[in-house]
N, C-alpha and C positions, 0 to 999 in steps of 0.2 A: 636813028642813030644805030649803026650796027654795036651786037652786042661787046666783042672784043675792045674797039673803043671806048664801051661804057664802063669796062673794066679795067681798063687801064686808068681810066679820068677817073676812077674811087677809089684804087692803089695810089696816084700820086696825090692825092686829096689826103687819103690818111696819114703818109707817109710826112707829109707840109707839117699836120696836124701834130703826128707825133714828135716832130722835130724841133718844133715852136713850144708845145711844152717840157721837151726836153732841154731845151736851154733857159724856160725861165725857169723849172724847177732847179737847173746848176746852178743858176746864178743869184738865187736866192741862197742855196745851200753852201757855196762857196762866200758869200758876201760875211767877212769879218765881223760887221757888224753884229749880225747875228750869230754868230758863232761867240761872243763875247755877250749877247744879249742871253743864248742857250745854257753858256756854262758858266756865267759871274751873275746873272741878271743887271747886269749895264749896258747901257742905250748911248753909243754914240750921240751927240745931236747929226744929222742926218744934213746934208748938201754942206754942212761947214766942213769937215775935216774930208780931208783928202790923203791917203797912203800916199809915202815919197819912199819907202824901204818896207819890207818883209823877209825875214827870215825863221828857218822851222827845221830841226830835228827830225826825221824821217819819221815819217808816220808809224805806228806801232798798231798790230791787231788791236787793241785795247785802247789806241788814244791816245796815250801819255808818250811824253815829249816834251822841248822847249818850244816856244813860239818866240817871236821877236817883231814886232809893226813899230816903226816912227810913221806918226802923221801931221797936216801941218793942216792950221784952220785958221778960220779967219775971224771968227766971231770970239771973242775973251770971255766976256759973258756971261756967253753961255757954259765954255771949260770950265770958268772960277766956280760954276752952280753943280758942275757935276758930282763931287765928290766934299768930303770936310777935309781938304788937305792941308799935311803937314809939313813945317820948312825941314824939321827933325826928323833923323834914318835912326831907325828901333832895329830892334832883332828880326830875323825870320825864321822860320822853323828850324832852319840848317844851318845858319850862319849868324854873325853877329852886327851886319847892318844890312839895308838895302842893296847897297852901291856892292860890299862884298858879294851879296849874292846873285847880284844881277852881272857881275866882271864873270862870275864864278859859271854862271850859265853860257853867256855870250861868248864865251871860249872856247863852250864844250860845242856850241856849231858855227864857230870861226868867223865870227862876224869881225868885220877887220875896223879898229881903234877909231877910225874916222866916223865909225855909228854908233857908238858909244855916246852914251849922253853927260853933257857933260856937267856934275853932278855939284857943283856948287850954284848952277844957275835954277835946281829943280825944286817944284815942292813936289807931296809924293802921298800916295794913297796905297792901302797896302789888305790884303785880304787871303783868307785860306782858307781849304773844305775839311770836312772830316778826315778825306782819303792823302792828306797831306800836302795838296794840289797847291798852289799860291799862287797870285798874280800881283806884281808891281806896276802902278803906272806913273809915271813920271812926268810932271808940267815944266817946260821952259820958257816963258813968258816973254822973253828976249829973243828968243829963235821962234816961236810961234811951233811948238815942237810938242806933242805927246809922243810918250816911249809905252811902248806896253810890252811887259817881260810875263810869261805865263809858263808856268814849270808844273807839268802834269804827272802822277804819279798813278 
């Protein structure tokens, strides 16, 4: 085999190489799930739910932002095990229910009224960090619908 040849066929060999883990490291890094497993420690259940909507606040050097996913799953189940959810909206750190704080978000990156959840049908789980961060997730039972509201500071 002349040598140019041989050096061509180990450039595109690594080049395969670096490509291929270039997209499964994206796509592990990008995958919500884990982005929610990273910064809540919550675990989807995995092949049930599927993204029908995503919206986000423009990235910030730092992170902090709002986020926005409806997903829609198929398994009840296993939804009703994930969390101790409540029918009742409490306070949030900023506001004085769920539903205000999450209208109050949802605004601020123009998610239009039709993705909105709609909040008599939800029960709702609710969490915060030290650094003020929150996340609301939202169960609709009837529409087969989780909402996750995540407001990063």
């Amino acid at each position: 085999m002349k040598k140019g040849l041989k050096i061509t066929l180990i450039v595109i060999f690594i080049i395969i190489v670096f490509s291929l883990l270039g997209i499964i490291i994206y796509n592990n890094i990008s995958n919500y799930s884990n982005v929610l497993k990273a910064n809540w420690n919550i675990k989807l259940p995995k092949n049930l739910v599927e993204e029908v909507y995503s919206a986000n606040s423009d990235s910030s050097f730092h992170g902090d932002g709002i986020r926005y996913h409806i997903f829609s799953y198929k398994n009840e189940d296993k939804i009703e095990k994930l969390f101790n959810w409540s029918i009742k909206e409490k306070e949030t750190i900023y506001y004085s229910s769920y539903s205000e704080s999450i209208n109050n978000l949802l605004s601020k990156i123009k998610v239009s009224k039709k993705n909105y959840p709609n909040y008599s049908n939800c029960k709702y789980w609710y969490n915060k960090q030290n650094d003020n961060s929150e996340i609301i997730i939202l169960w609709d039972s009837e529409e087969n619908r989780l909402y996750v509201v995540e407001s990063f500071l």
